[in-house]
C-alpha positions in Angstrom: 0.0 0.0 0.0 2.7 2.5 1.2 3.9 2.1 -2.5 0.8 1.9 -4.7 -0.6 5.7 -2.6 2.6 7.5 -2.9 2.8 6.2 -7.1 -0.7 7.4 -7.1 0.0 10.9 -5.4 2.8 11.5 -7.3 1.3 11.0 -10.5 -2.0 13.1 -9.6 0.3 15.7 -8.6 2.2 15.9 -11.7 -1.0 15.8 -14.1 -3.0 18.3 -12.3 0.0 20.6 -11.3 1.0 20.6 -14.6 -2.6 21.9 -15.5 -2.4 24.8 -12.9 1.1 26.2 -14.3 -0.5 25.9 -17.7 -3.5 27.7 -17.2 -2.6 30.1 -14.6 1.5 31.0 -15.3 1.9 30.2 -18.9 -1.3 30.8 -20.6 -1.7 34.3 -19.6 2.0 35.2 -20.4 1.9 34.1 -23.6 -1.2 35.3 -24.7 0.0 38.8 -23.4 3.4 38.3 -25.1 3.2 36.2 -28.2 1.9 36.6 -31.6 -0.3 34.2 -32.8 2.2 32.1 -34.7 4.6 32.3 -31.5 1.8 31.2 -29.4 0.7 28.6 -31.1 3.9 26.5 -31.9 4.8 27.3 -28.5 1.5 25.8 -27.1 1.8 22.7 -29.5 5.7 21.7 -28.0 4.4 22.3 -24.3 1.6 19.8 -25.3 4.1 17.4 -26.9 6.1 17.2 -23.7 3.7 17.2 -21.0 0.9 14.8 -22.7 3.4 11.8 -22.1 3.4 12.9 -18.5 -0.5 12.3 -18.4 -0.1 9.4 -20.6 2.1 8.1 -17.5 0.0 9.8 -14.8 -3.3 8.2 -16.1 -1.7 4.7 -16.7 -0.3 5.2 -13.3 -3.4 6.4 -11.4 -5.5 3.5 -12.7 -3.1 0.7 -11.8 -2.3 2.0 -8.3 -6.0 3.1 -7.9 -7.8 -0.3 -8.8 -4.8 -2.3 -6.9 -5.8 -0.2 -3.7 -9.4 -0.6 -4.2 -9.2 -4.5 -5.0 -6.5 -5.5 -3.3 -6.9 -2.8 -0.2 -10.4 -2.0 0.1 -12.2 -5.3 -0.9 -13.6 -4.0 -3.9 -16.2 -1.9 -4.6 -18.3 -2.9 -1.8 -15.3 -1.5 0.7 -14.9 1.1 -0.2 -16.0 4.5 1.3 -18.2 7.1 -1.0 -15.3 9.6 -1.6 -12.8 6.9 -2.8 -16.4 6.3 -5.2 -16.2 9.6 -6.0 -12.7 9.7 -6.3 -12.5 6.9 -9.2 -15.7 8.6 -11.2 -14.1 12.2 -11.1 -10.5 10.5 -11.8 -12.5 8.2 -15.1 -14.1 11.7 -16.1 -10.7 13.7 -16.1 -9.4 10.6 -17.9 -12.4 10.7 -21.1 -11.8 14.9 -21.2 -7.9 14.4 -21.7 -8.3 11.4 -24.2 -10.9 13.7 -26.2 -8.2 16.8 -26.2 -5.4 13.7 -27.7 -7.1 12.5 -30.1 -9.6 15.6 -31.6 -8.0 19.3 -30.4 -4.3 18.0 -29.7 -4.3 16.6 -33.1 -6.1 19.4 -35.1 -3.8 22.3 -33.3 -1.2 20.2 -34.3 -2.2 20.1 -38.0 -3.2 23.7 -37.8 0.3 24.6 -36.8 2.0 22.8 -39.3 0.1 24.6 -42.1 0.2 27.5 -40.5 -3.5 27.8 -40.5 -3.4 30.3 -37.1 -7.1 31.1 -36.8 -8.2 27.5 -36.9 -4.8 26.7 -34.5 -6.8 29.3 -32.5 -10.0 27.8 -32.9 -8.2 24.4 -31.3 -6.1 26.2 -28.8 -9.4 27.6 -27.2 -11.4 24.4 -27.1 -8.1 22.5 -25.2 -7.8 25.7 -23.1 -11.5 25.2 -21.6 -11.2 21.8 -21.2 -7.7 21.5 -19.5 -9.7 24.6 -17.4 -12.4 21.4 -16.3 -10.3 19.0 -16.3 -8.1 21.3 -13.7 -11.2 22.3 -11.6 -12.3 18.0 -11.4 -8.5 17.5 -10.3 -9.1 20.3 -7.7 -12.0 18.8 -6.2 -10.9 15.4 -6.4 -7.9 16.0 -4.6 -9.8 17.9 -1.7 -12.1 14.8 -1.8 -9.2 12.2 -1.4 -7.0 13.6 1.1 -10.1 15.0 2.9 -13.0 12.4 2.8 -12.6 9.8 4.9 -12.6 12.6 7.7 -16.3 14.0 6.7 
């Protein structure tokens, strides 16, 4: 157990801390400091090195989190409401990220490549709300793990 929790935090860490210097550091300097074309190459090479951090994070989290609830909890059936709620909010973050890989991510991409900046735009804005939910869901689901077994 020791191991499997502190896999777990660590990875939960790195995804959503790596949401909140996205959205709250480097989103608003660049947009206040780069040009469109800037911006959105910059944007696309952040994306390429931190997605295979989720990548990691989410493989991580769901191995370490069904071990613990299977192999620590009992199952299912063992296991409080907020570890419940934990899994559902951690399987929603997962669907939002794998719809930003494989339609935003992938259009930006292409949009960058052709140097097609509104539509890069069009992408960067629809990633930019999402990792925005995705970072509140990690918020709350963070407060929910480390505090819910105490409510």
């Amino acid at each position: 157990m020791p191991l499997a929790i502190t896999l777990h935090v660590l990875a939960s860490v790195l995804w959503v801390g790596g949401m909140f210097f996205a959205w709250m550091v480097l989103r608003p300097v660049a947009a206040a400091q780069l040009e469109p074309p800037a911006r959105l190459t910059l944007w696309r090479g952040v994306f390429a090195r931190f997605f295979p951090w989720v990548w990691a994070s989410v493989a991580v989290l769901l191995a370490t989190g069904l071990w613990m609830l299977f192999a620590v909890f009992g199952g299912m059936a063992g296991a409080r409401w907020h570890i419940h709620l934990m899994l559902l909010l951690g399987l929603v973050m997962m669907a939002i990220y794998l719809h930003v890989w494989f339609a935003p991510y992938r259009r930006l991409s292409r949009a960058v490549e052709a140097g097609d900046w509104p539509e890069g735009g069009r992408q960067l804005g629809q990633i930019r709300r999402m990792i925005g939910l995705n970072l509140i869901l990690g918020l709350v689901t963070i407060a929910i793990a480390s505090g819910g077994r105490y409510m």
